[in-house]
Structures are given as structure tokens and as C-alpha cells.
LOZA-518455 format. One record per residue (C-alpha): x, y, z; residue number from 1. Coordinates in steps of 0.1 Angstrom, whole numbers. Example, Ala and Ser with C-alpha at 12.3 -4.5 7.8 and 13.67 -1.06 7.14 Angstrom:
<nodes>
- px | py | pz | resi
- 123 | -45 | 78 | 1
- 137 | -11 | 71 | 2
</nodes>
This chain:
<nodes>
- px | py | pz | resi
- -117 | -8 | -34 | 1
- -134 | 20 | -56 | 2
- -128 | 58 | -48 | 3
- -156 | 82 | -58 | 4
- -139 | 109 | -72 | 5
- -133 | 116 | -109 | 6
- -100 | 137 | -110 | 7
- -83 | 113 | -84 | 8
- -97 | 83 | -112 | 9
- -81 | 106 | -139 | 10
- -51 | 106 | -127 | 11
- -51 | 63 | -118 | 12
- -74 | 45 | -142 | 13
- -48 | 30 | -167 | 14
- -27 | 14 | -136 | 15
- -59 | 4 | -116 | 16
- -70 | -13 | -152 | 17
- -39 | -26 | -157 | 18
- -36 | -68 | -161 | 19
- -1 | -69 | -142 | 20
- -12 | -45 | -116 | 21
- -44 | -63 | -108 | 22
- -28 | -91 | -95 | 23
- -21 | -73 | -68 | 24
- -58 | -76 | -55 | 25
- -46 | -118 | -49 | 26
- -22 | -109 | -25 | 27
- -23 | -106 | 12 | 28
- -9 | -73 | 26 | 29
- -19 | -62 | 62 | 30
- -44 | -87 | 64 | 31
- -68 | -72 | 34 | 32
- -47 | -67 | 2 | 33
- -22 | -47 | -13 | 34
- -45 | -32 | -40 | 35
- -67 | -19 | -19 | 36
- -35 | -12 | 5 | 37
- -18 | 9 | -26 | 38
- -51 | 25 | -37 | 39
- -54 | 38 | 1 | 40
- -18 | 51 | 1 | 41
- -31 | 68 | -33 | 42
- -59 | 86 | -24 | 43
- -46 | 97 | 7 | 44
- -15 | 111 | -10 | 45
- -37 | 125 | -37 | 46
- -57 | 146 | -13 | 47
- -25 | 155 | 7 | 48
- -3 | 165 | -26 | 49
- -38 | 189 | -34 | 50
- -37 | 202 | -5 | 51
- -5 | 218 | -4 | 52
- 0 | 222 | -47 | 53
- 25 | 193 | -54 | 54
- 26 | 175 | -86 | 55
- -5 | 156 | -78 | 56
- -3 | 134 | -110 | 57
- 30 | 122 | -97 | 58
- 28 | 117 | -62 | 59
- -6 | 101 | -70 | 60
- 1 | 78 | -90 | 61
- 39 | 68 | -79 | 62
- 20 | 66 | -43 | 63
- -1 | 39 | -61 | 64
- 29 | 20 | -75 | 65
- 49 | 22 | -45 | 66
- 41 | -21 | -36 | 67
- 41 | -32 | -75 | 68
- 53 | -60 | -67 | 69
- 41 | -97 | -68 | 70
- 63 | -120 | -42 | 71
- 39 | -128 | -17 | 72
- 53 | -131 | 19 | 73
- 30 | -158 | 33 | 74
- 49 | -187 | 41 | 75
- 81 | -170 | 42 | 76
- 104 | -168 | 76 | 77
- 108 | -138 | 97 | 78
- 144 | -134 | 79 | 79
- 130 | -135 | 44 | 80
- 103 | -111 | 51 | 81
- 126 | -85 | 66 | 82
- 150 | -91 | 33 | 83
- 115 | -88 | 12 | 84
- 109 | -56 | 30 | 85
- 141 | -37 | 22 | 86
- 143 | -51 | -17 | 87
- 105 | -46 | -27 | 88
- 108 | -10 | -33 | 89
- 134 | -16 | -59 | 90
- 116 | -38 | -75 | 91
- 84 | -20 | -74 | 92
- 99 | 10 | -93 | 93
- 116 | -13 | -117 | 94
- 80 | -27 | -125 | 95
- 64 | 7 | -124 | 96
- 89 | 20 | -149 | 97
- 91 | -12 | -169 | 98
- 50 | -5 | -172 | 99
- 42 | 31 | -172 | 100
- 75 | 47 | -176 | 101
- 81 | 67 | -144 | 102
- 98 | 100 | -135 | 103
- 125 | 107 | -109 | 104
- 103 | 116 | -86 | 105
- 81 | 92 | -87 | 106
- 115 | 64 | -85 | 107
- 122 | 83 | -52 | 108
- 88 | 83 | -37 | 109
- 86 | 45 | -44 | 110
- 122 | 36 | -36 | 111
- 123 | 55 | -4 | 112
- 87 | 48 | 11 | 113
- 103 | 21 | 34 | 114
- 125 | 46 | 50 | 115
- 146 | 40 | 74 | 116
- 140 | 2 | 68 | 117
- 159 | 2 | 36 | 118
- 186 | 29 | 46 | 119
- 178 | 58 | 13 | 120
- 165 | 85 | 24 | 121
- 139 | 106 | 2 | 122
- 152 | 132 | -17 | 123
- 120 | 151 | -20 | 124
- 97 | 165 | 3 | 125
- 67 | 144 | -12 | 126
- 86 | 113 | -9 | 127
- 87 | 115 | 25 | 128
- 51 | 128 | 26 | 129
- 41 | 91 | 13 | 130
- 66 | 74 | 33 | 131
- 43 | 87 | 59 | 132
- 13 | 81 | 47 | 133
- 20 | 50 | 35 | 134
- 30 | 42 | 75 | 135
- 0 | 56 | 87 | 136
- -24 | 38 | 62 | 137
- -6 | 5 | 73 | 138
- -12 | 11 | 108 | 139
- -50 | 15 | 102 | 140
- -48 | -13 | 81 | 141
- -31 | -37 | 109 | 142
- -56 | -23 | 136 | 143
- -85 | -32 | 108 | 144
- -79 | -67 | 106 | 145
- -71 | -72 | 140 | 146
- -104 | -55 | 151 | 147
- -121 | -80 | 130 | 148
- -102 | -110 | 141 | 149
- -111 | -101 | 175 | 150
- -145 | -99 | 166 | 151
- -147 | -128 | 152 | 152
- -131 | -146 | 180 | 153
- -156 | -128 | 204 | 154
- -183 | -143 | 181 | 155
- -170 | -178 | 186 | 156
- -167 | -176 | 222 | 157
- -201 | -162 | 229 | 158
- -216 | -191 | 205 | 159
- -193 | -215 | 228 | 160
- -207 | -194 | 267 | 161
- -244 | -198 | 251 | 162
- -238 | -235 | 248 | 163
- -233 | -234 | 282 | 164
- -254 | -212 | 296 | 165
- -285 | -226 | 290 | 166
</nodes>
């Protein structure tokens, strides 16, 4: 996913270059992937932390580290995903610091996005600005992918009726 604007790029380009953090792009999240997943979350934030004169670095680019991490759920039981779910955001800001050295700011917008999943609340009012946006782009995500697996299944089944038809 590529955004067209220079000052959002400014703020991102030595995480969306970076080796560890491209790895991300190999791993399913919402049915697309969670790089393009984070770099929505991003942008959004970007444009939302503009809008109303937050640190815009920070939020931007903690919004974009908010899922650095690299355990993949496919495969994994209902149980392990829900335990994945409430320990990822730990583990994302331990990578994000362990990378780019992160503020506490940016800790509390990536520890807390999963609020109330994982029980800590954000401190800040732009941590809970991401944890919303971060919900909303995951809802347009989900309705994404299931829009084109319904397609696709319509697809199939008029293929299969024109069979038939004939």
C-alpha cells in the first residue's frame, strides 16, 4: 500500500523501509495484511492528529507500529488467538522501541490500542483516538474481504447456473 502524500512519507519512510518491519506485508491480518492494515491505521491517524494539532510525528508513526509484531495467528485455536490478541500490543511496543526508540506516548498509543480487550486503558487522548481508528479501519477491512469472498463465490455459482442453463 503506497500513500500519496509527502509530509505523511516524512514522517514514516524509515519504518515502512525497514527489513524487520516489512515482514509484516507476509502476514495475514483481516483478510489482506497487516502492513497495509498498519499503514491504514497510519494515515488515518496522521490526518486525524492534523486535524486537531496533536503531535503528528508521534501519533503517526506509533499508529504505524501499533501490530509490530510477527506471530501469525493462522492455524492457531480460538483460545490462542484471544491470548495473542491481549499480548501483541506488548510486544509490538517492545519491538517498536527495540527498533526506533519510542516515546511514552507512543508506548501508550500502541499498548492500549486493544482497549478494553487487554484491560489498560489509554492514558492520552490520542491513544484512544487510534484505538478508535484502529477499530474502525478493521471493520472496513473485515467488510473488504468478505465483500470479495462473496464475490467471488457469486462468480463461481453463476459459472455453475450457466452450466445449466443452457
Amino acid at each position: 500500500m503506497t500513500i500519496k502524500n509527502k509530509n505523511y512519507n516524512d514522517i514514516v519512510l524509515d519504518i515502512l523501509c525497514h527489513e524487520e518491519f516489512n515482514k509484516l506485508r507476509d502476514i495475514e491480518h483481516h483478510g489482506l495484511n497487516r502492513f497495509d492494515h498498519s499503514v491504514r491505521v497510519s494515515y488515518v491517524s496522521y490526518k486525524v492528529a492534523k486535524l486537531f494539532r496533536f503531535d503528528t510525528n508521534k501519533v503517526t508513526r506509533a499508529a504505524l507500529l501499533h501490530d509490530f509484531f510477527l506471530e501469525d495467528n493462522k492455524n492457531k485455536t480460538s483460545k490462542e488467538k484471544l491470548k495473542n490478541m491481549r499480548n501483541h500490543p506488548k510486544i509490538a511496543a517492545d519491538n517498536a522501541d527495540k527498533h526506533f526508540g519510542i516515546s511514552e506516548l507512543e508506548r501508550d498509543i500502541i499498548e492500549t490500542h486493544m482497549f478494553p480487550i487487554t484491560f489498560k486503558a489509554p492514558k492520552y487522548v490520542e491513544s484512544w483516538i487510534v484505538d478508535l481508528i484502529d477499530d474502525g479501519v478493521s471493520l472496513y477491512e473485515k467488510g473488504c474481504s468478505l465483500s470479495r469472498e462473496i464475490s467471488t463465490a457469486a462468480i463461481f455459482l453463476m459459472i455453475y447456473l450457466s452450466n445449466y442453463i443452457r
